[in-house]
ROVO-132459 format. One line per field, with one value per residue (C-alpha): residue in one letter; x negated, y negated, z. Coordinates in nm, 4 decimals, always signed. Layout:
# residues N
residuo <- (A, ...)
X <- (X, ...)
Y <- (Y, ...)
Z <- (Z, ...)
//
This chain:
# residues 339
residuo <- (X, X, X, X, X, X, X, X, X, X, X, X, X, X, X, X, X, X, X, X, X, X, X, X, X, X, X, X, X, X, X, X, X, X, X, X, X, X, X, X, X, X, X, X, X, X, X, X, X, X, X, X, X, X, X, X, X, X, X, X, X, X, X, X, X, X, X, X, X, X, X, X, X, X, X, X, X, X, X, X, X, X, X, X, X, X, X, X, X, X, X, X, X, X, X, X, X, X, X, X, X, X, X, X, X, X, X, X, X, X, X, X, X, X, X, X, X, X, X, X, X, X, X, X, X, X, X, X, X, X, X, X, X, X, X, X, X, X, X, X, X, X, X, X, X, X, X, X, X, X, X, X, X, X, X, X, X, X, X, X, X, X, X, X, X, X, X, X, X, X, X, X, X, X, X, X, X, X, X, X, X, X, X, X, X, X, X, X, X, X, X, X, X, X, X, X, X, X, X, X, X, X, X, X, X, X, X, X, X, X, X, X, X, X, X, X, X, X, X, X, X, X, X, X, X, X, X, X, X, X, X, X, X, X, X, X, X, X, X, X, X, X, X, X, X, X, X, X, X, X, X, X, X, X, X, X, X, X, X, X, X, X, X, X, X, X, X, X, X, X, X, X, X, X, X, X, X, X, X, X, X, X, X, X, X, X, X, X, X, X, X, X, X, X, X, X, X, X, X, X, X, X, X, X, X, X, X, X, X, X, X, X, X, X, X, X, X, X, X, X, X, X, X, X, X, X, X, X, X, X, X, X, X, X, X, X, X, X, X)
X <- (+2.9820, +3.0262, +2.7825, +2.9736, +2.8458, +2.9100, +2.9154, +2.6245, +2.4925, +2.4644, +2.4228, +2.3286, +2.5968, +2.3101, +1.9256, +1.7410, +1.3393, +1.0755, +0.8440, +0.5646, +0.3952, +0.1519, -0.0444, -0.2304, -0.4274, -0.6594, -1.0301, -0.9343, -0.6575, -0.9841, -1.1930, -0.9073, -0.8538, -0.6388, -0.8835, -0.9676, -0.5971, -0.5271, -0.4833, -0.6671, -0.8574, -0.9199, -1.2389, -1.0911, -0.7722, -0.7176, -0.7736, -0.8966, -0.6202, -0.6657, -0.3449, -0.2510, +0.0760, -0.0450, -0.2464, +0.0352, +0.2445, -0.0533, -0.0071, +0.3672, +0.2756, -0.0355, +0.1280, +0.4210, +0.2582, +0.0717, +0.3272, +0.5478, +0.2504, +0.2176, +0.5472, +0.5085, +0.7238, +0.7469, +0.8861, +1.1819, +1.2733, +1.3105, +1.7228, +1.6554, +1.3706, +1.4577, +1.2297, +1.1619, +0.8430, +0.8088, +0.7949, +1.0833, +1.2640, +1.1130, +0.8676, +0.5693, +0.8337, +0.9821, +0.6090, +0.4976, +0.7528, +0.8413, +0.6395, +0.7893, +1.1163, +1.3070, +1.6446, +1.5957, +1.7959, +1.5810, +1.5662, +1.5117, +1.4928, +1.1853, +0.9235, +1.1790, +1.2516, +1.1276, +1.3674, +1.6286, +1.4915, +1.4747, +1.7984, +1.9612, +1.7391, +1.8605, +2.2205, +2.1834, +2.0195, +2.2751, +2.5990, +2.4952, +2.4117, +2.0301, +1.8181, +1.5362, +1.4537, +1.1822, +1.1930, +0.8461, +0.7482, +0.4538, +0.3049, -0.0066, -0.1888, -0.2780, +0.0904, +0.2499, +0.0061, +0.0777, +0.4135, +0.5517, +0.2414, -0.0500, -0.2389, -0.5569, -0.8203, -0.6394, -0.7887, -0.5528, -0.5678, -0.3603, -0.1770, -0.2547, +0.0931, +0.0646, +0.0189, -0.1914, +0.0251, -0.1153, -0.2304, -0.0780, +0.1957, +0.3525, +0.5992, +0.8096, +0.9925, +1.3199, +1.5051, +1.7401, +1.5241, +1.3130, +1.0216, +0.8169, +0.9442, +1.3523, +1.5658, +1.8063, +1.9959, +1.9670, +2.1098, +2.1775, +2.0644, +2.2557, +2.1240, +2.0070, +1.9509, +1.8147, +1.7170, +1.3531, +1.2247, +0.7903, +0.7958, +0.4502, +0.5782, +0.7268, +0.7134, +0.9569, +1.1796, +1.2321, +1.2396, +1.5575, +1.6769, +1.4878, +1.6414, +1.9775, +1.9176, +1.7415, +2.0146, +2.2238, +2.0972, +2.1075, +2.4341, +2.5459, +2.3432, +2.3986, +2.0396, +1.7675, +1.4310, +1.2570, +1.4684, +1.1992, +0.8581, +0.7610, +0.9980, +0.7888, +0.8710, +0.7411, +0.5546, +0.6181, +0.2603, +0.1674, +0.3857, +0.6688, +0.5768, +0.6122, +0.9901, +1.0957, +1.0271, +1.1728, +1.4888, +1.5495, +1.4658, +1.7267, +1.9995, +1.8543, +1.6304, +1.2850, +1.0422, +0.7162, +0.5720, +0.7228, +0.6442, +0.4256, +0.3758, +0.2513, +0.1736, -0.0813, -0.2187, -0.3583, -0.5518, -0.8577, -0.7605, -1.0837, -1.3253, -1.1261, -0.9590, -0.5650, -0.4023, -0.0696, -0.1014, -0.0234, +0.2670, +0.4229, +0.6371, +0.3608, +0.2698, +0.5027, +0.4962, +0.1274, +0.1667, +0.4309, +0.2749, -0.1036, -0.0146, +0.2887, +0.4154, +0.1246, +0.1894, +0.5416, +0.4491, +0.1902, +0.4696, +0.2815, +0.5885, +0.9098, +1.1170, +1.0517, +1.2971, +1.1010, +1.2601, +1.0753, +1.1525, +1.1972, +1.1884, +1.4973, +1.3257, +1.2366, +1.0180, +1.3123, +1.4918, +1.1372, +1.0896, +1.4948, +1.3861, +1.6321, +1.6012, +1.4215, +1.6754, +1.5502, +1.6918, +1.5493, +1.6648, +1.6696, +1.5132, +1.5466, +1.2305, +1.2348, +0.9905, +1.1334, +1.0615, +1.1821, +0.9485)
Y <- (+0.6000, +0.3952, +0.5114, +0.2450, -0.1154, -0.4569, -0.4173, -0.2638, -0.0356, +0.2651, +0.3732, +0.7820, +0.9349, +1.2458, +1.1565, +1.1847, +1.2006, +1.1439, +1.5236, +1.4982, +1.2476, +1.2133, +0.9906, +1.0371, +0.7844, +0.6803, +0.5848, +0.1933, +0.2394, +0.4352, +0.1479, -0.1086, -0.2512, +0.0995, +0.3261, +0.5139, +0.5744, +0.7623, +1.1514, +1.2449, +0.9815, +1.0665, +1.0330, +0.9223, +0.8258, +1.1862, +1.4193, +1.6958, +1.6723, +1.5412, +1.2916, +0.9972, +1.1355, +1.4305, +1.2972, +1.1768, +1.5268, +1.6449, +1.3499, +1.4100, +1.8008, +1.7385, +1.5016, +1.7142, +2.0277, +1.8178, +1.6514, +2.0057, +2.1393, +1.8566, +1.9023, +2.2813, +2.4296, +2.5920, +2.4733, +2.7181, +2.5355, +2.2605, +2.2064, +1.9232, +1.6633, +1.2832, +1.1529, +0.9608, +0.7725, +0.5078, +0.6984, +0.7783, +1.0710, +1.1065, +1.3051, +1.2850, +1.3857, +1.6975, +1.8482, +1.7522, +1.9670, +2.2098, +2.4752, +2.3786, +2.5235, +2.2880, +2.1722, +1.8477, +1.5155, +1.2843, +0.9281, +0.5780, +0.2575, +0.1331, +0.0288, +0.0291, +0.4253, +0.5459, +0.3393, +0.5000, +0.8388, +0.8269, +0.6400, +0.9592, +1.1556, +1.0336, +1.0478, +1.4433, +1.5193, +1.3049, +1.4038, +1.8271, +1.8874, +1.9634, +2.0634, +1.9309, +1.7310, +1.5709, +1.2256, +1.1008, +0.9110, +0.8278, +0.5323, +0.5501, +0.2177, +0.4233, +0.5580, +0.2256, +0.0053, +0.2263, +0.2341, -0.0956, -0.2760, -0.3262, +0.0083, -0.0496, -0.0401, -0.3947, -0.5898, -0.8165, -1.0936, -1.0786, -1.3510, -1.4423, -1.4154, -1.0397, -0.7230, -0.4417, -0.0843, +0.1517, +0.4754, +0.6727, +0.8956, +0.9535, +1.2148, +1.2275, +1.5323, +1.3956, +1.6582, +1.6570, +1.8170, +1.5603, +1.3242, +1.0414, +0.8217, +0.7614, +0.6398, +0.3814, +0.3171, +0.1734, -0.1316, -0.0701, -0.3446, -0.4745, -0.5880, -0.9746, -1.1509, -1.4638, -1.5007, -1.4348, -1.3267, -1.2883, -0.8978, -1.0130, -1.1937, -0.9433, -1.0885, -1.3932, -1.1350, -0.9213, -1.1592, -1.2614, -0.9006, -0.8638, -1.1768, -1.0284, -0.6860, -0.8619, -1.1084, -0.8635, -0.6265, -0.9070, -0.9846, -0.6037, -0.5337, -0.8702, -0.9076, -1.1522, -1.1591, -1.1330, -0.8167, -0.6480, -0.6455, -0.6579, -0.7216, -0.4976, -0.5280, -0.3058, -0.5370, -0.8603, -0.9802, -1.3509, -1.4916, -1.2978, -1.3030, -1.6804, -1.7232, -1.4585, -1.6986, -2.0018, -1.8246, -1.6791, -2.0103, -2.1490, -1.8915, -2.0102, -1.7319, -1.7733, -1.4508, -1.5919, -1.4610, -1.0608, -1.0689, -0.8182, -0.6435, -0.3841, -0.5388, -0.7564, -0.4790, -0.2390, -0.4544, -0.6797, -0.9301, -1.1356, -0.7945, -0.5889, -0.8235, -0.7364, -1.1107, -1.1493, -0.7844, -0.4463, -0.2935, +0.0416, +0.3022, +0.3967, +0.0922, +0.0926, +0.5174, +0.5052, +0.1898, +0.3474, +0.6907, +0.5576, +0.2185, +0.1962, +0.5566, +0.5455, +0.2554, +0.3585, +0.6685, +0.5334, +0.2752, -0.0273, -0.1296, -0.0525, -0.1296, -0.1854, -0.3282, -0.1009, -0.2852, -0.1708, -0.3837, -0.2777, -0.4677, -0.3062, -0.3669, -0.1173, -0.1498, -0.1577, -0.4500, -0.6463, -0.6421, -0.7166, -1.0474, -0.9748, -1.0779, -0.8648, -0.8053, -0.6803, -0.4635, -0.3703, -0.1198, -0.1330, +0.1622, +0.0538, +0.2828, +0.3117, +0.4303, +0.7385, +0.7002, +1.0464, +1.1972)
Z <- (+1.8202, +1.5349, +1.2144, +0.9353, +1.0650, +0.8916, +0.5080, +0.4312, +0.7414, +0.8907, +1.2379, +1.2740, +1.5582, +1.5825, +1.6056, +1.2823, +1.3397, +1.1571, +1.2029, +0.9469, +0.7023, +0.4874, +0.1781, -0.0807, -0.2425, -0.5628, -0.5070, -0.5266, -0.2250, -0.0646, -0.0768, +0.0357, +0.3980, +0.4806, +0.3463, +0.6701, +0.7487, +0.4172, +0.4710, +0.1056, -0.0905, -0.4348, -0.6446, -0.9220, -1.0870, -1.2400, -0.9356, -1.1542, -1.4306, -1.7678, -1.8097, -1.5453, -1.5696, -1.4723, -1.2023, -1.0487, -1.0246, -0.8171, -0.5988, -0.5195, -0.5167, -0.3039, -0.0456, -0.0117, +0.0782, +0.3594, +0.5089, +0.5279, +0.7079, +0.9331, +1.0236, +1.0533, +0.8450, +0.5777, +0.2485, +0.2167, +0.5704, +0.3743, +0.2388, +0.0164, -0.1426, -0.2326, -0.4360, -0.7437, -0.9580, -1.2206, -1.5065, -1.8015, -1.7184, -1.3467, -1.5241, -1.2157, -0.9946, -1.2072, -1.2586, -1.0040, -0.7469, -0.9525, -0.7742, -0.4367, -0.5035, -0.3234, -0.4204, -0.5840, -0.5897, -0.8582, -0.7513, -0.9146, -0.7553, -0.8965, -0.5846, -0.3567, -0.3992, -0.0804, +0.1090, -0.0797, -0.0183, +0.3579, +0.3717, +0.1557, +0.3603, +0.6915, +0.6321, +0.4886, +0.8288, +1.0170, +0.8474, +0.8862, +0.5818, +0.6586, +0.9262, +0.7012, +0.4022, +0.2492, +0.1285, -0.1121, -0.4196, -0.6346, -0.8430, -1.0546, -1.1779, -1.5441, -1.6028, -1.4780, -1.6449, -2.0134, -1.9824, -1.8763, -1.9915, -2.1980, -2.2626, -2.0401, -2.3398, -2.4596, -2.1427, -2.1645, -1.8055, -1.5797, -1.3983, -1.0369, -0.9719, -1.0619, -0.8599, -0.8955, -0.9264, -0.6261, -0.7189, -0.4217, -0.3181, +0.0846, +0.1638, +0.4812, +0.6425, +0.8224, +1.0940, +1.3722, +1.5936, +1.8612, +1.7502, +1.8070, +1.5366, +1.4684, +1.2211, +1.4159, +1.1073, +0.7237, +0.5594, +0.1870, -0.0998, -0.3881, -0.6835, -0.7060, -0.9677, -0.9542, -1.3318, -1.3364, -1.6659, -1.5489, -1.5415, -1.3696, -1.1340, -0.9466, -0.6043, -0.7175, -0.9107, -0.5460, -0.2873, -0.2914, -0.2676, -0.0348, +0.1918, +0.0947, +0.2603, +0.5654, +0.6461, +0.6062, +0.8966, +1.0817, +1.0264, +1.0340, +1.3907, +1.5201, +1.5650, +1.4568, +1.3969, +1.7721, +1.7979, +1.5411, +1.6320, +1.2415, +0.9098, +0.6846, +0.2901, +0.0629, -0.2667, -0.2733, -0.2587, -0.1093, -0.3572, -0.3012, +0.0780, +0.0780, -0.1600, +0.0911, +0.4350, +0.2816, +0.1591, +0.4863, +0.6721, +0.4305, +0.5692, +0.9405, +1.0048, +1.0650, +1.0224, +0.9729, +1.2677, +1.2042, +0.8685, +0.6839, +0.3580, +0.2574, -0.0823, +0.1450, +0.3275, +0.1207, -0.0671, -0.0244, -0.3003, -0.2734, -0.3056, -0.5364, -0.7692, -0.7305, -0.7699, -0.5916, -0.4060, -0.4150, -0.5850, -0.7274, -0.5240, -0.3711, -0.1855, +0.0734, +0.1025, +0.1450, +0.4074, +0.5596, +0.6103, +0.6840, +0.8861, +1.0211, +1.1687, +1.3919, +1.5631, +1.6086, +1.7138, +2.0003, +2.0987, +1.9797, +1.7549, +1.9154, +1.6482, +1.2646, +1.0096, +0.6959, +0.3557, +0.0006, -0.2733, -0.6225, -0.9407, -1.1740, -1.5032, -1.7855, -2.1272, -2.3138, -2.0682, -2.0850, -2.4894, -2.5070, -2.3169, -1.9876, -1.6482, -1.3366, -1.1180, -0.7477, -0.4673, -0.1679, +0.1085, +0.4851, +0.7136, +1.0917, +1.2563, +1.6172, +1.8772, +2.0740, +2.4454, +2.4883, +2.3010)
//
């Protein structure tokens, strides 16, 4: 079999699975359209700690532990973790699985960082190298908000083209061994730049990364949109959502009627006051974990086209007055009849 496909792709010659999930949420998420689906909602935005920073290592250290149990194993079982947060220096992640004791590989692609992580994920478990890793990130709306933002005691307003940064975390374990969910492949993002300079405007800054990566698994797979029973991106919000349609439909692809995002989901944007959407790396890990794996895994999606969308922007890039470039990577989730 073929694994290298088109320019971009990647086709696994041995089976990786999907063998235990899990999220972790803030009390917000909790109240949200998802909130039900969540494995651990959170009372608060500190979850017994006294920073948001640290608030968010217990979320990646939390989530971890229950998605390695779900998965039953053990953590020593586990060869490797991918995973990555918002935050200078990866700091959530670095506290946060410390105590794990797992060999780590720190990631950053801004929101789109847990497509990265399963895609690294997938090929480890794939190519030999692992019988097991662990792929998971975090956002937090406090850390996010203080660090790329206005500190929160400035109430400044926000646009309506803006998101809201989820407070959440979701962890995956990845194997060889059978399961009900499986990686059919990955389609790797470049960076696009269209020019957008809004670090609030998000959504237009990632869409047409976004298109990129999806035309491209088309193009790679030779497949088109009926061929995936949903196109899921990861934050572009509703106005994100809608650049993303009409660039597509200008390449001669129509997805309208796959389309979802997770940005969209978790969120109840006339009750709880979040603009544009959801955002953050844990938007689409939390979606991911609490929305879509169980519908794979009952066979009511057969296949998924799973692209998170990052915005590659930094404090230092924003007060410099530089663009937001975007990238967004491709995880192809399949429903195992064999299972």
């Amino acid at each position: 079999m073929k694994q290298i496909i088109g320019r971009q792709s990647l086709a696994f010659e041995r089976p990786v699975y999907i063998s235990g999930y899990a999220s972790m949420v803030g009390q917000k998420e909790g109240e949200g359209p998802l909130g039900k689906l969540f494995d651990i909602v959170g009372k608060d935005h500190f979850f017994g700690e006294k920073t948001w920073e640290m608030a968010e290592s217990t979320l990646q250290k939390e989530v971890a532990q229950v998605a390695i149990a779900k998965a039953k194993l053990e953590s020593w079982q586990v060869r490797y973790v991918f995973a990555g947060d918002l935050l200078e220096q990866l700091i959530a992640t670095s506290y946060g699985l410390a105590d794990l004791q797992i060999p780590l590989f720190g990631l950053y692609g801004a929101c789109s960082t847990i497509g990265e992580g399963l895609s690294l994920a997938a090929m480890n478990v794939s190519g030999g190298f692992s019988e097991y890793c662990l792929a998971l990130t975090s956002s937090h709306f406090g850390s996010a908000e203080k660090q790329f933002r206005n500190p929160l005691g400035y109430a400044n307003q926000r646009p309506l083209s803006a998101t809201y940064t989820v407070t959440g975390s979701g962890a995956f374990v990845l194997g060889g061994t059978s399961g009900k969910c499986k990686i059919g492949g990955i389609t790797t993002g470049k960076i696009v730049d269209y020019g957008v300079e809004d670090s609030m405007n998000m959504g237009a800054s990632m869409a047409p990364a976004a298109c990129d990566t999806i035309y491209q698994n088309f193009i790679d797979f030779n497949r088109n949109p009926k061929d995936y029973d949903r196109i899921i991106t990861g934050d572009l919000g509703y106005v994100g959502q809608e650049i993303l349609i009409k660039l597509l439909k200008d390449k001669g692809y129509d997805i309208s009627n796959q389309h979802m995002d997770c940005g969209i989901e978790i969120f109840n944007r006339e009750t709880q006051d979040t603009h544009s959407g959801g955002s953050g790396c844990g938007c689409a890990a939390v979606t991911l974990a609490a929305l879509i794996m169980p519908k794979i895994e009952a066979g009511e999606w057969k296949r998924v086209l799973f692209v998170p969308t990052g915005a590659l922007m930094s404090k230092v890039s924003f007060n410099e007055g530089q663009t937001v470039p975007g990238i967004a990577h491709g995880v192809v989730l399949e429903h195992n009849r064999e299972n």
